[in-house]
N, C-alpha and C positions, 0 to 999 in steps of 0.2 A: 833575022827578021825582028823588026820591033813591034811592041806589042802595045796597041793602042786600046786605052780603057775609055768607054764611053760613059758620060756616067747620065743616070735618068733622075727627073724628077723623084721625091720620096713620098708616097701618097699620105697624105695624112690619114689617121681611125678612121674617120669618118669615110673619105674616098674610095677607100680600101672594102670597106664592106660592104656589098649588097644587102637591104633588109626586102622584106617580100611582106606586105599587111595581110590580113584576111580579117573579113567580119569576126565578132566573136559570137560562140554558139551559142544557143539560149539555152538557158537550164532553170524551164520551168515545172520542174522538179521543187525551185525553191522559192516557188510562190505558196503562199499560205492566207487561209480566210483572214486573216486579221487585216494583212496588209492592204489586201483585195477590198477591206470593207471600208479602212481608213481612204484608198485610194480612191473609192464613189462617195466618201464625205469631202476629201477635199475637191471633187468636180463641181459636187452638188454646191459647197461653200464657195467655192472661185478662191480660194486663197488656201495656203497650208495650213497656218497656225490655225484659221476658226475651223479644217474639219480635223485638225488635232485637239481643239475644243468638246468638237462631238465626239468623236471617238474618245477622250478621257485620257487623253496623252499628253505626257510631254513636247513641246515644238520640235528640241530638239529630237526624242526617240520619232515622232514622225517624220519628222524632216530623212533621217536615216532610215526607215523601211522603204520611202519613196524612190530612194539614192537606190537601195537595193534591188526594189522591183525595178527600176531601169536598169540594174544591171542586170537580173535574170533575163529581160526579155531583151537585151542587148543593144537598145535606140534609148534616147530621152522621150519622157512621154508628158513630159508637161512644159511650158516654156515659162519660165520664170521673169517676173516683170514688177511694176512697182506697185502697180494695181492689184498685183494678184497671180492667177496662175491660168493657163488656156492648154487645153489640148493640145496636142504634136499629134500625124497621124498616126502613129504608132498609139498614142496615147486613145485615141476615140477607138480605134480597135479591142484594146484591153478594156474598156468601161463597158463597150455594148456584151464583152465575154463574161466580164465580170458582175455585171448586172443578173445576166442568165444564172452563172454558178451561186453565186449568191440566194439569190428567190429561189434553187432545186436543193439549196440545204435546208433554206427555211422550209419545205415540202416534208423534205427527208427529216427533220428537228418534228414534224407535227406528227408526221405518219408514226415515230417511233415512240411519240411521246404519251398514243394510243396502244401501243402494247406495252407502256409504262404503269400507264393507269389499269390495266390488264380488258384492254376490248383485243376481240380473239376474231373480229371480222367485219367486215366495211361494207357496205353497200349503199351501191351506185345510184340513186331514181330520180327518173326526169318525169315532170310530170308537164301538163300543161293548165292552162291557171285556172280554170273553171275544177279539176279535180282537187289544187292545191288549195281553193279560195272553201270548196265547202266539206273536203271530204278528208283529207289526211291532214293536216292538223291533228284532230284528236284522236285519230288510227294512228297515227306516227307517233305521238305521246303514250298511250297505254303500249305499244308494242315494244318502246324501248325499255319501258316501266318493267316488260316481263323480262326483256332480251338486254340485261346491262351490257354484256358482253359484245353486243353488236350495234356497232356504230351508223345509222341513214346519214348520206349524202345524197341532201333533195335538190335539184336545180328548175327552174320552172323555164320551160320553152314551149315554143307552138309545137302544136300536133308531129306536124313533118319533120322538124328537127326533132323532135323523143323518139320515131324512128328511127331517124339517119344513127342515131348515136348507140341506139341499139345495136343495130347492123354493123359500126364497126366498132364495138366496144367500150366505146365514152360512158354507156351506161350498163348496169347490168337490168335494170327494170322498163317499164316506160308505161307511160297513161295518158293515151290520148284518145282524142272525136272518133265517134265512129264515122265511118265512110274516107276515113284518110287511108291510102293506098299503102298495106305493110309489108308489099315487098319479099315477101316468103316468111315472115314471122310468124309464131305460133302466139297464138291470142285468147286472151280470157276474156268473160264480160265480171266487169268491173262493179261499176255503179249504173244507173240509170237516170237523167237531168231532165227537170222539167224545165221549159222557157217560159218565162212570161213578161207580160208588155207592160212596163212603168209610165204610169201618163202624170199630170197634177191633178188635182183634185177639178179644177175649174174645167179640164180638155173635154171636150166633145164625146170622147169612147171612155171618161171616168164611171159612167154607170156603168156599164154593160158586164156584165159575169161573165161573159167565155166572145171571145173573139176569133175570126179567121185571120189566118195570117194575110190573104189578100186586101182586107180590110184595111187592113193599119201602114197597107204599102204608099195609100195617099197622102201619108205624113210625111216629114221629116223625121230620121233616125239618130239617136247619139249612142255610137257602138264603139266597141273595141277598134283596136289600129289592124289595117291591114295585112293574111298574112297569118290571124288567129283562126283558131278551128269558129269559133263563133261567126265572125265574121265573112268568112267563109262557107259556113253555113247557112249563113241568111241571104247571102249575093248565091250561091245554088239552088235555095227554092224561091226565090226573086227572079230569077231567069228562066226557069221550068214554067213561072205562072206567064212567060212573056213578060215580063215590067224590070223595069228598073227601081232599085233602091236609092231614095234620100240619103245621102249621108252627109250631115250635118256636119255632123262633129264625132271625130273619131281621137277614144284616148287610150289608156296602156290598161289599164285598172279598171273593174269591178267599183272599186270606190269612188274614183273618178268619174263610173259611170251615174 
């Protein structure tokens, strides 16, 4: 029997070997504030080199953290052009992240920078601006005069929001109108406010020493914006007497007014 040899093609390297890709993993592990900070200068700049300008870097060392944070997060996040630089979607993702982690160090830098200077406690209070405009100012100044140690974080809001924030912990204090609805809070009396009616000197009720509030309903009013306990106040005994309030001109401020 003869013996016939067939012979095959020889696959070349290449032919011969299947490769198989896969994404590569992201290892954000090797992201770091620096690069995260340089990476929202150069969005904010639209080019490399001016937010390696602001950041105080070399083009080249920025250019190279860039390189890197695309490679941790495993896409290109900027697209390189002659104008300058734009977002990849990869890239708007990582800014709006980066944006957040960012501003919760600088929180975290302020908070710790108060048990640096040695304050041993913080507190929360919201007030609403008729208390803030004539009453704690200078309660809040003698108190911390006694209490160095304790830090006031005062915010000023309307009546209902110094509740609400009480209720779920935004504040640890709160000061607001009475007759506002506290919702199972436990409550002090505070201060006590008088109102009174600013006319000019030329108006019609500038004599008068004591006025009803009915009175002055036939005018025009210029009051707080809608929404404040004040104003609020005055549209509830404006409707009690049956009438309706003028309102003129509504602004934000006390001073304004």
């Amino acid at each position: 029997m003869a013996a016939v040899v067939i012979e095959l093609p020889t696959a070349t390297a290449a032919e011969s070997r299947s490769v198989l890709t896969f994404p590569r993993p992201m290892n954000l592990h090797r992201l770091d504030l620096v690069s995260l900070s340089l990476f929202t200068m150069v969005v904010r700049a639209g080019s490399i080199s001016k937010g390696a300008e602001l950041g105080h870097l070399a083009i080249g060392a920025a250019s190279k953290r860039i390189s890197d944070l695309e490679a941790a997060v495993g896409a290109p996040l900027l697209e390189r052009h002659s104008r300058g630089v734009t977002l990849t979607t990869a890239g708007q993702a990582l800014h709006k992240h980066a944006q957040r982690i960012l501003s919760d160090v600088d929180h975290l830098a302020a908070d710790l920078s108060d048990y640096a200077a040695g304050i041993v406690g913080v507190v929360r209070l919201w007030a609403n601006t008729s208390a803030i405009t004539q009453f704690l100012p200078q309660e809040i100044a003698s108190f911390v005069t006694a209490n160095p140690g304790i830090r006031i974080e005062l915010e000023e809001q309307n009546s209902s929001e110094v509740v609400m924030a009480v209720l779920d912990g935004r504040a640890d204090f709160g000061i607001f109108a009475d007759r506002t609805p506290t919702l199972g809070l436990q409550t002090l009396h505070y201060r006590r406010d008088k109102l009174v009616l600013v006319v000019p000197k030329t108006h019609s009720l500038a004599h008068r020493k004591s006025i009803a509030f009915r009175e002055a309903l036939e005018f025009d009013f210029v009051s707080l914006s809608q929404g404040t306990s004040l104003a609020q106040r005055l549209q509830l005994e404006t409707e009690g007497l049956g009438q309706r309030l003028k309102l003129r001109i509504q602004v934000r401020s006390f001073d304004a007014i």
